[in-house]
N, CA, C and O atoms as CSV, one atom per row, in Angstrom:
chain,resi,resn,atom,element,x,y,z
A,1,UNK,N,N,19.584,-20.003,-12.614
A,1,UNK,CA,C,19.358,-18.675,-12.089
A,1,UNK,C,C,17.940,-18.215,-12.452
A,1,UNK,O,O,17.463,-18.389,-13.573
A,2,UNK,N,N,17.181,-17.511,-11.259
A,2,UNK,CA,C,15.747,-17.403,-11.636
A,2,UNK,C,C,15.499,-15.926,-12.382
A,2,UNK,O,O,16.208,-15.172,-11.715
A,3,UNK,N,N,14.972,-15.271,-13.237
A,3,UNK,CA,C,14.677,-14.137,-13.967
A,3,UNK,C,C,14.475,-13.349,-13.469
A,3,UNK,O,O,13.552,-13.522,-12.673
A,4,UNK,N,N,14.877,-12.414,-13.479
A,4,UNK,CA,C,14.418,-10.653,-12.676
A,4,UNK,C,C,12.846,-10.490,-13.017
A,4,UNK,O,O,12.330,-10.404,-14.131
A,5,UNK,N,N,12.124,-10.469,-11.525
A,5,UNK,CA,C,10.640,-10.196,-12.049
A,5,UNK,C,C,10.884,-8.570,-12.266
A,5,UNK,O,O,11.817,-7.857,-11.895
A,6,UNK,N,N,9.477,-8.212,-13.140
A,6,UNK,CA,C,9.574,-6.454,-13.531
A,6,UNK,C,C,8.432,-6.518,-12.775
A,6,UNK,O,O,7.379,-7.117,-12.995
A,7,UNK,N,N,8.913,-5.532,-11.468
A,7,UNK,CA,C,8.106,-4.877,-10.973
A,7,UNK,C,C,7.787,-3.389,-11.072
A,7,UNK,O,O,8.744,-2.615,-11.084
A,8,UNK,N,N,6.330,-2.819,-11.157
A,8,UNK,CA,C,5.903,-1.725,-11.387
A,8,UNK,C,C,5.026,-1.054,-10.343
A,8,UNK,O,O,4.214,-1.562,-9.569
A,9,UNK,N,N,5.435,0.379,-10.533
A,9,UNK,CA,C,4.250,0.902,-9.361
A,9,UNK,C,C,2.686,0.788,-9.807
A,9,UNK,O,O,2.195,1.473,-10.705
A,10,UNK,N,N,2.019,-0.131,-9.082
A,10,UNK,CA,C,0.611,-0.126,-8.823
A,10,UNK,C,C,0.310,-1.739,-9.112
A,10,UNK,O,O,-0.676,-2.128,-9.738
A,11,UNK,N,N,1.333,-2.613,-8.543
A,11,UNK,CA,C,1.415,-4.044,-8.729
A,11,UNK,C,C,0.700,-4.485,-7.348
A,11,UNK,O,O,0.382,-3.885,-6.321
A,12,UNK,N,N,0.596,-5.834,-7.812
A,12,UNK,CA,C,-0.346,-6.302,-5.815
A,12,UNK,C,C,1.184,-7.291,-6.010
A,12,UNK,O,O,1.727,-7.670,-7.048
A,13,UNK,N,N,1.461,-7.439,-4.997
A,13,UNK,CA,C,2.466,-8.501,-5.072
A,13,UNK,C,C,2.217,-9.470,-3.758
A,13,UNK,O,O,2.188,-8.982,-2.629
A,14,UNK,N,N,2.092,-10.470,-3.927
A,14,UNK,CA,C,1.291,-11.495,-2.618
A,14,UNK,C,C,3.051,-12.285,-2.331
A,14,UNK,O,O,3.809,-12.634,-3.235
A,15,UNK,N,N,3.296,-12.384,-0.970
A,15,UNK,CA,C,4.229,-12.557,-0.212
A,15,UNK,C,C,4.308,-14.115,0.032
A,15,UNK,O,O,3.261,-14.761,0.000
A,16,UNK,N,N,5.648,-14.808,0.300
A,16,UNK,CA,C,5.432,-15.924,0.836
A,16,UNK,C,C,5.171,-16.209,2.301
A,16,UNK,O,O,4.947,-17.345,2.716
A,17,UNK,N,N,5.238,-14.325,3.631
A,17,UNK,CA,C,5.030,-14.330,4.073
A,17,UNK,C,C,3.945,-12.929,5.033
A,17,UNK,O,O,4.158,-11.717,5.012
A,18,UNK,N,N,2.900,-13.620,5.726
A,18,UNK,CA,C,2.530,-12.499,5.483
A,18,UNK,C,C,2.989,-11.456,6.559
A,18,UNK,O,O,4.001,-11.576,7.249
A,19,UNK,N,N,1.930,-10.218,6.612
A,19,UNK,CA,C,2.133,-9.129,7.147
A,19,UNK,C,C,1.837,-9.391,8.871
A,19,UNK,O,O,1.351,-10.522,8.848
A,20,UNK,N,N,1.854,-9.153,9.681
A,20,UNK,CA,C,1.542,-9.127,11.046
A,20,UNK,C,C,0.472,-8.800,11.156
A,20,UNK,O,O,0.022,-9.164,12.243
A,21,UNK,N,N,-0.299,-8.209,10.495
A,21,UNK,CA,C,-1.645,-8.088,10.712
A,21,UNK,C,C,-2.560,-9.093,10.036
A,21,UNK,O,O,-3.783,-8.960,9.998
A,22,UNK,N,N,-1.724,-10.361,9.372
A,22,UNK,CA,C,-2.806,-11.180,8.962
A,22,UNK,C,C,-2.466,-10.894,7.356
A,22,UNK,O,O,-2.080,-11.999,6.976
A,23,UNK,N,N,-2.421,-10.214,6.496
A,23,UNK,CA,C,-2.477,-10.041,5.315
A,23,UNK,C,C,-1.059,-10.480,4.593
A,23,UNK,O,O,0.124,-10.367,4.917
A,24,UNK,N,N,-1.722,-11.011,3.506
A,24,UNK,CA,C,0.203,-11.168,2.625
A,24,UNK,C,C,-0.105,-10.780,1.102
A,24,UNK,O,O,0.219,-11.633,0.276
A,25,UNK,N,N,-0.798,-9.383,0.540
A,25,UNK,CA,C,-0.731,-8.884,-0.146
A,25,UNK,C,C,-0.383,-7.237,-0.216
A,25,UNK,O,O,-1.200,-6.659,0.502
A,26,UNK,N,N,0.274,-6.569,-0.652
A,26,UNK,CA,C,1.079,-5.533,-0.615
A,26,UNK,C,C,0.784,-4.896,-2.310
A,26,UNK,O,O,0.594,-5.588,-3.310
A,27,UNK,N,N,0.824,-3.226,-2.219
A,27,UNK,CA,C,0.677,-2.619,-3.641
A,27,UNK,C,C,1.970,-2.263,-3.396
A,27,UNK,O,O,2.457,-2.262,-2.266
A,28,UNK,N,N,2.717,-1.876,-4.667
A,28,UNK,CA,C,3.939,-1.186,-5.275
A,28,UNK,C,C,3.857,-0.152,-5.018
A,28,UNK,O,O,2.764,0.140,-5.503
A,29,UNK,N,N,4.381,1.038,-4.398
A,29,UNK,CA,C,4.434,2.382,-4.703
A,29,UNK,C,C,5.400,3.144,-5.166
A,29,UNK,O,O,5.121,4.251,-5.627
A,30,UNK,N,N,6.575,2.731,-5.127
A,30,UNK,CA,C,7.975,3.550,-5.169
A,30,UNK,C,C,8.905,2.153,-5.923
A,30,UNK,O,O,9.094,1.167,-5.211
A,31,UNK,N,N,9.355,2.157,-7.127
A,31,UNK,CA,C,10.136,0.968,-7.579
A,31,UNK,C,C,11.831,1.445,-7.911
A,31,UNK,O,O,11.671,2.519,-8.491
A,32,UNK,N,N,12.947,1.260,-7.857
A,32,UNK,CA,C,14.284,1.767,-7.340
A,32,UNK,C,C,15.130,0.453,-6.642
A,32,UNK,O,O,14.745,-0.714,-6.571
A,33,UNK,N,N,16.314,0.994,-6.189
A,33,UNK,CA,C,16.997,0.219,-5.733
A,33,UNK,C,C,16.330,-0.225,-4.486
A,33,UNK,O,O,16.696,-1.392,-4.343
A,34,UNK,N,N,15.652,0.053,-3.645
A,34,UNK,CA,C,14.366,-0.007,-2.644
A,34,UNK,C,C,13.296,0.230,-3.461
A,34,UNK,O,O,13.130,1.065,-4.350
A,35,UNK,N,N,12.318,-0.977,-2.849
A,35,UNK,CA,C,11.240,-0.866,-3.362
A,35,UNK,C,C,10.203,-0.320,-1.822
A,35,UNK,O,O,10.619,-0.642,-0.710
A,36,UNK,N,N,8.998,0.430,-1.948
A,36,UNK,CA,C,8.208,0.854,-1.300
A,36,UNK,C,C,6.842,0.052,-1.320
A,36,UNK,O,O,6.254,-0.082,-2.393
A,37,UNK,N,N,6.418,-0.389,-0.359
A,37,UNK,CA,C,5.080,-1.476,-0.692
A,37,UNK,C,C,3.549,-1.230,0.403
A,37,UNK,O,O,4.153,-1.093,1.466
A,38,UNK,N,N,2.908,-1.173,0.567
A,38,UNK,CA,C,1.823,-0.462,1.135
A,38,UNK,C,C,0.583,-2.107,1.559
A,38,UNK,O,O,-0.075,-2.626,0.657
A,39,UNK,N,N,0.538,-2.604,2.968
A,39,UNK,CA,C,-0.019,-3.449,2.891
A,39,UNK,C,C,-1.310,-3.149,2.650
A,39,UNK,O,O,-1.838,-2.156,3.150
A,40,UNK,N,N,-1.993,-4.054,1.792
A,40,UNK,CA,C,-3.546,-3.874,1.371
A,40,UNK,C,C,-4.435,-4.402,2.793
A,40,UNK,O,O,-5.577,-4.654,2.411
A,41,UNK,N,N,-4.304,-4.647,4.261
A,41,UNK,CA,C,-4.909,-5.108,5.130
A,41,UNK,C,C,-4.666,-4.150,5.975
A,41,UNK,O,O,-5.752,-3.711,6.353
A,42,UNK,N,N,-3.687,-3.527,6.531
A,42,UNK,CA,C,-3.401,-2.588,7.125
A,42,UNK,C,C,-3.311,-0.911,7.065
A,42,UNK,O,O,-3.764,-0.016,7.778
A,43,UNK,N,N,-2.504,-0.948,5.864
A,43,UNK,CA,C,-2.227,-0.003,5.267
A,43,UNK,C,C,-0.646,0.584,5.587
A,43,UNK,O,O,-0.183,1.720,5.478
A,44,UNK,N,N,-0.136,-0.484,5.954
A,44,UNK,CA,C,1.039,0.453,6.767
A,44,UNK,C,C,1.987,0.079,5.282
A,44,UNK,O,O,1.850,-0.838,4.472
A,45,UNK,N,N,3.203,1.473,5.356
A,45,UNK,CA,C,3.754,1.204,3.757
A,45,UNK,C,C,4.946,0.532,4.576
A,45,UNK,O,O,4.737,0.535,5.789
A,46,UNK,N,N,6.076,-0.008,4.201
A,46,UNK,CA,C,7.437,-0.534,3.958
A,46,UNK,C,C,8.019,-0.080,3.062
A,46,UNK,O,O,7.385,0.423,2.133
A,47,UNK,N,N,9.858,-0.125,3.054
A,47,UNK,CA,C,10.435,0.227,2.426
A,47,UNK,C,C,11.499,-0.998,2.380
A,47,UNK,O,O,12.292,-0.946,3.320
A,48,UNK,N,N,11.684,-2.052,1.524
A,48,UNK,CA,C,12.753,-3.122,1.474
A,48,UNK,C,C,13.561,-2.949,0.447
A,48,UNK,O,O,13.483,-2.135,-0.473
A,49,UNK,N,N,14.412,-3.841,0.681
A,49,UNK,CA,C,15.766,-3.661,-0.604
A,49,UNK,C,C,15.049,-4.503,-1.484
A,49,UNK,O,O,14.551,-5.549,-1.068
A,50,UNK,N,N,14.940,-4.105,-2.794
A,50,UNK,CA,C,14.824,-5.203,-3.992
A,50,UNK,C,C,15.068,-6.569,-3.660
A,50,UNK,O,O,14.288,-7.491,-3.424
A,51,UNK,N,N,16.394,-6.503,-3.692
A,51,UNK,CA,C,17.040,-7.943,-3.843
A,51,UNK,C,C,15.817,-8.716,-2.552
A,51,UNK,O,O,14.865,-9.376,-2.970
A,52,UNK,N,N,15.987,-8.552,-1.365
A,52,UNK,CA,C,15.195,-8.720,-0.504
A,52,UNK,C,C,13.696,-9.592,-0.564
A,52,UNK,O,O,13.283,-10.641,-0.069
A,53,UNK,N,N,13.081,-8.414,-1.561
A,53,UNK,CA,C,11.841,-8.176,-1.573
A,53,UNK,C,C,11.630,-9.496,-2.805
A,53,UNK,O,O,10.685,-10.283,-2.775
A,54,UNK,N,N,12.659,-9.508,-3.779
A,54,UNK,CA,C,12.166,-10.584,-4.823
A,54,UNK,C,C,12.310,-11.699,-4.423
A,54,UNK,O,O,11.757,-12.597,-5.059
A,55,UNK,N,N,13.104,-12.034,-3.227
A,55,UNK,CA,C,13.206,-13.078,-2.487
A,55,UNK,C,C,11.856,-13.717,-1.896
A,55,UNK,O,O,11.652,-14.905,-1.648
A,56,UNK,N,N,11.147,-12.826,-1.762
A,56,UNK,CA,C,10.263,-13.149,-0.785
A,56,UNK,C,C,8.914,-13.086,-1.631
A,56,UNK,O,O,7.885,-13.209,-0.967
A,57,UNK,N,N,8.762,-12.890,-3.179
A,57,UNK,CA,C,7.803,-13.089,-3.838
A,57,UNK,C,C,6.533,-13.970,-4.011
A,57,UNK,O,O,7.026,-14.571,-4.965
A,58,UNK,N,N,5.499,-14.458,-3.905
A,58,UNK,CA,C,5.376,-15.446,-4.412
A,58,UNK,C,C,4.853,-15.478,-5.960
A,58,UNK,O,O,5.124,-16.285,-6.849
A,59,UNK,N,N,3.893,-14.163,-5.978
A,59,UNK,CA,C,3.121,-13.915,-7.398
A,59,UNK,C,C,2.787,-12.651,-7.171
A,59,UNK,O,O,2.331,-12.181,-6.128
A,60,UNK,N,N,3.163,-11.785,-8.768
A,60,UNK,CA,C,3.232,-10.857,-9.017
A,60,UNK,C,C,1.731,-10.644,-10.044
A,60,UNK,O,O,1.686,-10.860,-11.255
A,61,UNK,N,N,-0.015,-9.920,-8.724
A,61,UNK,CA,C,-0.767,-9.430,-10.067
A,61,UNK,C,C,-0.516,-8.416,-10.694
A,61,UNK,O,O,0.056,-7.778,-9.811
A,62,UNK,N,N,-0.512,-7.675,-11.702
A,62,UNK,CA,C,-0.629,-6.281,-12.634
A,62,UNK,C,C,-1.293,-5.499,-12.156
A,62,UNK,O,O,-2.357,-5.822,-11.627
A,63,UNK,N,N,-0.859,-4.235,-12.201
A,63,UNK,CA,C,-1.942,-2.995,-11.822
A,63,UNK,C,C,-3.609,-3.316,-12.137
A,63,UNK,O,O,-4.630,-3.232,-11.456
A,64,UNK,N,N,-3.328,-3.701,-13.454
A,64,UNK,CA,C,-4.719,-3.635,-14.259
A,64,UNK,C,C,-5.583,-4.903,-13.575
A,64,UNK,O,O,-6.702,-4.798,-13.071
A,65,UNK,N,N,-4.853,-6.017,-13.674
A,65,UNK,CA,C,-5.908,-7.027,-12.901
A,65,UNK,C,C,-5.995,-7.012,-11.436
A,65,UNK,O,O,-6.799,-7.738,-10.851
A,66,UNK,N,N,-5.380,-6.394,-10.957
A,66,UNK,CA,C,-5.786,-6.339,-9.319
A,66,UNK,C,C,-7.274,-5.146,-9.078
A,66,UNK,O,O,-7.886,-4.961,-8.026
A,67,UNK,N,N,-7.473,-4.634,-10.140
A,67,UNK,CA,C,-8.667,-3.423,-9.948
A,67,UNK,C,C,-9.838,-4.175,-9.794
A,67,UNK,O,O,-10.919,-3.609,-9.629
């Protein structure tokens, strides 16, 4: 069984797939039973289920190193 990643608001979280506009990195905004994610290429936000969303992870940067 794979580990619950801890996700936080102001994370970049890079996708295994990307966005329709070309991009597959996303910021955190809203963390909950839905998570809220804001593409960094577009700008358009989403709202997915957790479970969902950790599915589809590939790598999680930190607030602090994505600046």
């Amino acid at each position: 069984m794979r580990p619950i990643p801890i996700i936080k608001p102001g994370d970049v979280l890079e996708m295994k797939k990307a966005h329709p506009c070309g991009k597959a990195t996303f910021e955190v905004v809203r963390v909950g039973s839905d998570i809220r994610i804001v593409c960094l290429g577009c700008g358009r936000d989403v709202t997915v289920p957790r479970i969902k969303l950790e599915k589809s992870i590939r790598k999680i940067i930190s607030g602090e190193d994505a600046q």
